[in-house]
Chimera marker file (.cmm) of the C-alpha trace (Angstrom):
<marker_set name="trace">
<marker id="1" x="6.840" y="-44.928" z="73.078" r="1" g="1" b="0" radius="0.5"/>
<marker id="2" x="6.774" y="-46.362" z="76.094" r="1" g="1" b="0" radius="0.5"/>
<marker id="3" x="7.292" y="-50.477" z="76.136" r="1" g="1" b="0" radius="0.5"/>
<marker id="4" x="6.004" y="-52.633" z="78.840" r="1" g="1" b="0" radius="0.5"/>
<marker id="5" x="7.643" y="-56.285" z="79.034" r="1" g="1" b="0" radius="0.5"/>
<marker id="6" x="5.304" y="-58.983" z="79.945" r="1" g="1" b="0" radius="0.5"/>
<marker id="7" x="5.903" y="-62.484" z="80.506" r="1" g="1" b="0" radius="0.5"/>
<marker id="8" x="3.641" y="-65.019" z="78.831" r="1" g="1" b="0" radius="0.5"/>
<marker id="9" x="3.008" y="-67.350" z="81.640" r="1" g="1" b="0" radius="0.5"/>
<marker id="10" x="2.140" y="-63.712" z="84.197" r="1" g="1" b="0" radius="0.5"/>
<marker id="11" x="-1.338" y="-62.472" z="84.564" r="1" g="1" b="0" radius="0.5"/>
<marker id="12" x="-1.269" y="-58.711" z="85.240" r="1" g="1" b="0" radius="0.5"/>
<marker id="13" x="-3.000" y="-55.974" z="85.719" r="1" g="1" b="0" radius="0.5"/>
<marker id="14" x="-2.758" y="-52.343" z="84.230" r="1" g="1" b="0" radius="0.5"/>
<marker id="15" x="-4.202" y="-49.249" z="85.099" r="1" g="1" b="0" radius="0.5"/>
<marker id="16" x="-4.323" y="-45.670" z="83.020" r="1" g="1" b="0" radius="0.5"/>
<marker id="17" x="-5.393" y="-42.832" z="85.679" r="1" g="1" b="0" radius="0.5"/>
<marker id="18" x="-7.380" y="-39.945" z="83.933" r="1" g="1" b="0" radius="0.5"/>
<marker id="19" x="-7.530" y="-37.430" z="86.020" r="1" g="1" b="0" radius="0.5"/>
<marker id="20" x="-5.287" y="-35.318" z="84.427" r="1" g="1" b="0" radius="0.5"/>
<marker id="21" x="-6.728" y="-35.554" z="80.975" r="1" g="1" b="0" radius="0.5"/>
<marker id="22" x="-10.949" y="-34.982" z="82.327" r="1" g="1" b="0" radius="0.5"/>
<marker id="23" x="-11.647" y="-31.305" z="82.578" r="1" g="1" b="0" radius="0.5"/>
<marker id="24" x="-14.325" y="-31.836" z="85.650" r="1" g="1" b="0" radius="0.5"/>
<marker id="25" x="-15.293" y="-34.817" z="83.507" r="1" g="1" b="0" radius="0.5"/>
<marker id="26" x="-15.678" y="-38.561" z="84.620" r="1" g="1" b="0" radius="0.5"/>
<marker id="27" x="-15.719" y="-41.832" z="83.053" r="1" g="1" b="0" radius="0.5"/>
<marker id="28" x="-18.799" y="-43.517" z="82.195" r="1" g="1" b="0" radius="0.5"/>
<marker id="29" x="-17.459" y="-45.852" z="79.810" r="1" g="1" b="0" radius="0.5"/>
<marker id="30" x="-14.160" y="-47.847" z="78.974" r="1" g="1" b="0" radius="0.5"/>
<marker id="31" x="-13.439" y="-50.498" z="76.746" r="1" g="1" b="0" radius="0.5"/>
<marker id="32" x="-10.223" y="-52.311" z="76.039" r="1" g="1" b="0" radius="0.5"/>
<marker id="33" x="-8.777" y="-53.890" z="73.077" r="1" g="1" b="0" radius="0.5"/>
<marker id="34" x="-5.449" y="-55.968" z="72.127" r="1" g="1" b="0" radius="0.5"/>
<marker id="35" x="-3.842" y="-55.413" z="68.333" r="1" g="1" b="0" radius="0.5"/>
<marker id="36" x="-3.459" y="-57.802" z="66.590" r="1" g="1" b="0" radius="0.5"/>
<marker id="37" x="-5.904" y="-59.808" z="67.739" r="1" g="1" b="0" radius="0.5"/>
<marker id="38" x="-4.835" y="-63.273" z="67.295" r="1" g="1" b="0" radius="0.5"/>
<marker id="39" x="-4.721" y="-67.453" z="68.642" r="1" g="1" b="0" radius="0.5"/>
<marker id="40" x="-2.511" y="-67.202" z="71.417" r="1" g="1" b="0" radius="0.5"/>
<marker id="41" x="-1.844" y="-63.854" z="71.921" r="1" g="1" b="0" radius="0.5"/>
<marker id="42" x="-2.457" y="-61.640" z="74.424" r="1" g="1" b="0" radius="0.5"/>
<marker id="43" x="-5.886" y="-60.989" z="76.259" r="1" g="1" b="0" radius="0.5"/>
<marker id="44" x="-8.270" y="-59.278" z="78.277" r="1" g="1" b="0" radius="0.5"/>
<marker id="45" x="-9.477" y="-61.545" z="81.052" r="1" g="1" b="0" radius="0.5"/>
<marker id="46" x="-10.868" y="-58.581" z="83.002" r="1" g="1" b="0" radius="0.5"/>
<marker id="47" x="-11.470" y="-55.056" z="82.800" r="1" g="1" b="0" radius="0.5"/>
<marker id="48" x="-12.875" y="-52.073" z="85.441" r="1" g="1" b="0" radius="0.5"/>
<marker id="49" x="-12.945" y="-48.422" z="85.337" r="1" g="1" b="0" radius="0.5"/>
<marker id="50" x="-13.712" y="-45.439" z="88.243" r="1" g="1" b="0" radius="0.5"/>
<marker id="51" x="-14.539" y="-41.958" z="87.353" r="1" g="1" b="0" radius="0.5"/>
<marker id="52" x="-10.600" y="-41.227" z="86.881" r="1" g="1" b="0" radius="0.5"/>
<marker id="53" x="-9.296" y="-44.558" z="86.220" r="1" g="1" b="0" radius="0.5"/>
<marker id="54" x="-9.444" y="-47.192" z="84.322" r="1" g="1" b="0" radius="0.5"/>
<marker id="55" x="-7.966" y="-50.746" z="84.701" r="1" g="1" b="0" radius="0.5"/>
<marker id="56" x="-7.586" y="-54.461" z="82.419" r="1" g="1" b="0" radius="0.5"/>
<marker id="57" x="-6.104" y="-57.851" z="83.696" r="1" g="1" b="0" radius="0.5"/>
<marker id="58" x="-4.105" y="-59.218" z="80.762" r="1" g="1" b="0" radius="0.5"/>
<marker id="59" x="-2.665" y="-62.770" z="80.498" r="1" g="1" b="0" radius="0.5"/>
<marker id="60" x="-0.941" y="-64.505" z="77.525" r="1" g="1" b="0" radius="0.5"/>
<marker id="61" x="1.168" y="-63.615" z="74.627" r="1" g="1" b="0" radius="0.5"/>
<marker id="62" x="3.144" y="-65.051" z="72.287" r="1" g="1" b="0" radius="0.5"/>
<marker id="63" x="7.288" y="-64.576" z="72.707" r="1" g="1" b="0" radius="0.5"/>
<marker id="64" x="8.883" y="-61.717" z="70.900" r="1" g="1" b="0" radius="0.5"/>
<marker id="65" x="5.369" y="-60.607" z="69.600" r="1" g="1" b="0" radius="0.5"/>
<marker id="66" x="4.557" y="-56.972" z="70.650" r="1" g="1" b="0" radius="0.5"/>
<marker id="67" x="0.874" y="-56.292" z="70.752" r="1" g="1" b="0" radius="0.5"/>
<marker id="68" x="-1.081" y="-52.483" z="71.421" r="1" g="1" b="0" radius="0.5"/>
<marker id="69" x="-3.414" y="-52.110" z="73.963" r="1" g="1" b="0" radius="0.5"/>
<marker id="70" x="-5.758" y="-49.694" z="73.200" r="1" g="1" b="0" radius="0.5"/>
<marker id="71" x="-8.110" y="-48.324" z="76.126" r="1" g="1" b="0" radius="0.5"/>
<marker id="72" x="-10.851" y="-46.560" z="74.326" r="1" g="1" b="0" radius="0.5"/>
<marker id="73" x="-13.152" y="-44.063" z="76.917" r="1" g="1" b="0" radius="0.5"/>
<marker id="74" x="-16.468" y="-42.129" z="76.774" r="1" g="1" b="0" radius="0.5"/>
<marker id="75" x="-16.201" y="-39.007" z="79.033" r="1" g="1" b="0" radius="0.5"/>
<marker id="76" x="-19.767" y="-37.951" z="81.724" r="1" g="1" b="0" radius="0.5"/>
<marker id="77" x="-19.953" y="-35.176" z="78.405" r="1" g="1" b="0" radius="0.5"/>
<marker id="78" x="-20.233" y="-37.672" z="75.731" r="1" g="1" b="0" radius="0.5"/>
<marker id="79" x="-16.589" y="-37.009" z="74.367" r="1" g="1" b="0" radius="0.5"/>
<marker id="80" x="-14.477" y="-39.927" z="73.683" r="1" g="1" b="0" radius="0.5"/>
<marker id="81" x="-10.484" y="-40.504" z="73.902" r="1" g="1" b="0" radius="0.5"/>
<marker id="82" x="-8.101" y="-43.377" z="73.817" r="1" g="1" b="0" radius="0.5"/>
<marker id="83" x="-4.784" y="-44.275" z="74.712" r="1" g="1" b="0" radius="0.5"/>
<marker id="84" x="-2.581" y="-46.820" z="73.958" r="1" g="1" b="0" radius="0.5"/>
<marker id="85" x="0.017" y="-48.613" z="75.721" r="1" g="1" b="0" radius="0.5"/>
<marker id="86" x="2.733" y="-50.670" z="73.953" r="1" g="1" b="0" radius="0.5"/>
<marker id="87" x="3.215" y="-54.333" z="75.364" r="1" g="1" b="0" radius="0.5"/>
<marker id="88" x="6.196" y="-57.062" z="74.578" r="1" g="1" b="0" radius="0.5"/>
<marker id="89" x="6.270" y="-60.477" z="75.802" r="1" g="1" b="0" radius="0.5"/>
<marker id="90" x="9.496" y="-62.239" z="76.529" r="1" g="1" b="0" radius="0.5"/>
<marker id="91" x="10.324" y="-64.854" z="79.538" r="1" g="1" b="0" radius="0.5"/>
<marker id="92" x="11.353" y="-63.315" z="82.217" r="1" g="1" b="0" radius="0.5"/>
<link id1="1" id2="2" r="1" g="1" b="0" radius="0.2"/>
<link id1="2" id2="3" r="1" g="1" b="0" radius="0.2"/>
<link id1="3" id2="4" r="1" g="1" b="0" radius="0.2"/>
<link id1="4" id2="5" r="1" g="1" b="0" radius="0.2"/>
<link id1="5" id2="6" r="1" g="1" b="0" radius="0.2"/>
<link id1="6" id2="7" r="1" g="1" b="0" radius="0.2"/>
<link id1="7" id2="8" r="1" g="1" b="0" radius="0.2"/>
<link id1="8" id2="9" r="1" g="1" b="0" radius="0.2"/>
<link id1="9" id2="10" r="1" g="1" b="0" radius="0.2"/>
<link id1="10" id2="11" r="1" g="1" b="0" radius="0.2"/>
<link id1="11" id2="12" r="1" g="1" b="0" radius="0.2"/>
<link id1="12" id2="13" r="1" g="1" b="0" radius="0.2"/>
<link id1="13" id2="14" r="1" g="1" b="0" radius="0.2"/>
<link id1="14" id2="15" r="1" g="1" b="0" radius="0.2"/>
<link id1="15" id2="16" r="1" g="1" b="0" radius="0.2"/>
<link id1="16" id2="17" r="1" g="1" b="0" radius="0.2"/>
<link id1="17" id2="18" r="1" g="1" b="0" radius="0.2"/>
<link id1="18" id2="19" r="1" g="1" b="0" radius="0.2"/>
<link id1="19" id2="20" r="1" g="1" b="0" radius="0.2"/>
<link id1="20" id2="21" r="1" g="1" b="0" radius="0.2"/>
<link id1="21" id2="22" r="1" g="1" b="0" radius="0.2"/>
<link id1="22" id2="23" r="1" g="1" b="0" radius="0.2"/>
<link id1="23" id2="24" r="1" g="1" b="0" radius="0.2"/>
<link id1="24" id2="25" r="1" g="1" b="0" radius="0.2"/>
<link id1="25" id2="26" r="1" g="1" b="0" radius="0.2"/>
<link id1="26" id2="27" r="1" g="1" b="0" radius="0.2"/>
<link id1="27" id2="28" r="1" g="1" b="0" radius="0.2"/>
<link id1="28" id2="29" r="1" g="1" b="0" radius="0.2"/>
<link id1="29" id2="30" r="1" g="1" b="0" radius="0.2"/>
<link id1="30" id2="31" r="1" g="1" b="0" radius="0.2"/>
<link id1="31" id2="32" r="1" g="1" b="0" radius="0.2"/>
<link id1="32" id2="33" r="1" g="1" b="0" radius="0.2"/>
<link id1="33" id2="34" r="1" g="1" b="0" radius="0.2"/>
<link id1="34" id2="35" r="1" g="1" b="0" radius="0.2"/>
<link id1="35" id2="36" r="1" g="1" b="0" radius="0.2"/>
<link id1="36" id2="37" r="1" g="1" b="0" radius="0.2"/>
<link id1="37" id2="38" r="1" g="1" b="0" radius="0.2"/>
<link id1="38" id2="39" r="1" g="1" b="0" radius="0.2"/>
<link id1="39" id2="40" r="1" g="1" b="0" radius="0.2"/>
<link id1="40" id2="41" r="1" g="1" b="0" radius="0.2"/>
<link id1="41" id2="42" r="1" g="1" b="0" radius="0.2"/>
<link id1="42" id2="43" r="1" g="1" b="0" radius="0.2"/>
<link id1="43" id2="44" r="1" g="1" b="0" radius="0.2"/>
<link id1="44" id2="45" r="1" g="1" b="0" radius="0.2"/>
<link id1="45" id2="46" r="1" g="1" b="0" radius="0.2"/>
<link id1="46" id2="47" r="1" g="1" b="0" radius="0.2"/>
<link id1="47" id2="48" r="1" g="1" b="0" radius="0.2"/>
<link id1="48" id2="49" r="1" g="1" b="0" radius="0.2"/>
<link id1="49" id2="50" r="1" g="1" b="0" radius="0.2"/>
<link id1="50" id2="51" r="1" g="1" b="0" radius="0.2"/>
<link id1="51" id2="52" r="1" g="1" b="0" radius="0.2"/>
<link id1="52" id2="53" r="1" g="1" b="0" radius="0.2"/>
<link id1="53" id2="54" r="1" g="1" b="0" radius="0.2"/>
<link id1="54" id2="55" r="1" g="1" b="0" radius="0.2"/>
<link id1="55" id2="56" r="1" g="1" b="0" radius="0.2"/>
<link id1="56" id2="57" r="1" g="1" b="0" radius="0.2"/>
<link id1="57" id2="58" r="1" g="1" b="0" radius="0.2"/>
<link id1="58" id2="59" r="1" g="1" b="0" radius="0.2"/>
<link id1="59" id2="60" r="1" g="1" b="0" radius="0.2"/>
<link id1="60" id2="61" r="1" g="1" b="0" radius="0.2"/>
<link id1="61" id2="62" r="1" g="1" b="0" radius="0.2"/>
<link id1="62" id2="63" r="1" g="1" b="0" radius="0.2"/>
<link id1="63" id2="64" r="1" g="1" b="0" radius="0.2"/>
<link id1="64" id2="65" r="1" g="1" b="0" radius="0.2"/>
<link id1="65" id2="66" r="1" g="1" b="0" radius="0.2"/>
<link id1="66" id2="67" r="1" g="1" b="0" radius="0.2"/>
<link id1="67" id2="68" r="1" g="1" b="0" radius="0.2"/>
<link id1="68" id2="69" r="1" g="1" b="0" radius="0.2"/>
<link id1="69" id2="70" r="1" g="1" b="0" radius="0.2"/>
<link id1="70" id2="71" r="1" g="1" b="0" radius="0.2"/>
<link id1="71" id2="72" r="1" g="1" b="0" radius="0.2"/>
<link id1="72" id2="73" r="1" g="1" b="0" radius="0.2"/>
<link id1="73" id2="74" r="1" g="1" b="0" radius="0.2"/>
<link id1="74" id2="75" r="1" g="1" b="0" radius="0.2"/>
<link id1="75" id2="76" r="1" g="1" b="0" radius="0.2"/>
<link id1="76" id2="77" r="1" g="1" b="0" radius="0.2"/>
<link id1="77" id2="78" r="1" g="1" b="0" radius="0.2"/>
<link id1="78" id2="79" r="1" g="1" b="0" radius="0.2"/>
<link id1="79" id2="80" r="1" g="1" b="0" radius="0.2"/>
<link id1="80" id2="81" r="1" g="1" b="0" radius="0.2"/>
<link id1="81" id2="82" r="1" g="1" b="0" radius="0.2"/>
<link id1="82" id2="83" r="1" g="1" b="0" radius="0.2"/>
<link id1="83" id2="84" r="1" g="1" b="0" radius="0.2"/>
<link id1="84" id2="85" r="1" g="1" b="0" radius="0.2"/>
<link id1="85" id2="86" r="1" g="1" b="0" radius="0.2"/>
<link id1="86" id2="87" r="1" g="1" b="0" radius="0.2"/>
<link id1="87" id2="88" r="1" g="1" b="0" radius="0.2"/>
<link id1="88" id2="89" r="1" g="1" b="0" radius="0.2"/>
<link id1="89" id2="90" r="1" g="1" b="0" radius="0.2"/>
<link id1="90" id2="91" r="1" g="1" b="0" radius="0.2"/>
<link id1="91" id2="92" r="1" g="1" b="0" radius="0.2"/>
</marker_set>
C-alpha cells in the first residue's frame, strides 16, 4: 500500500498515468471518489482526464483520518478499471 500524507490546510493535485495499463485503449471517462465520505473530510474540488491520464485537485481532511481515493475509468472499448490511492492527513 502505498500512503500519501496530506496536510489539511494544502490543496493538491494528483495524477494516475494509464498508459501502461490501456492496451491501444484511451480514456473516455474518469470519475473520482473519496471513502468515507464525510463533514469535513477530504474532497474533490476538481477533476480532468487525457487519453492516458487522469488527474483530481483534493483539499481538506480531517487529522489522523486516512481516506481512499478511488479513480474509477471507462476505457475507448467500453471496459472499466479503477485504482485506488491511499491518503493520510496530518500537519505538516
Amino acid at each position: 500500500m502505498n500512503l500519501v500524507m496530506k496536510d489539511p490546510q494544502a490543496r493538491v493535485d494528483h495524477a494516475i498515468d494509464w498508459s501502461a495499463y490501456l492496451a491501444g485503449q484511451s480514456l473516455i471517462a474518469s470519475a473520482w471518489t473519496v471513502v468515507p465520505d464525510e463533514e469535513g473530510g477530504l474532497t474533490v474540488e476538481d477533476a480532468a482526464f487525457e487519453a492516458q491520464r487522469s488527474s483530481v485537485r483534493l483539499a481538506g481532511g480531517i487529522v489522523g483520518r486516512v481516506y481512499r481515493l478511488i479513480n474509477r475509468v471507462t476505457l475507448s472499448d467500453g471496459q472499466e478499471d479503477e485504482r485506488t490511492l491511499t491518503m493520510r492527513v496530518e500537519e505538516r
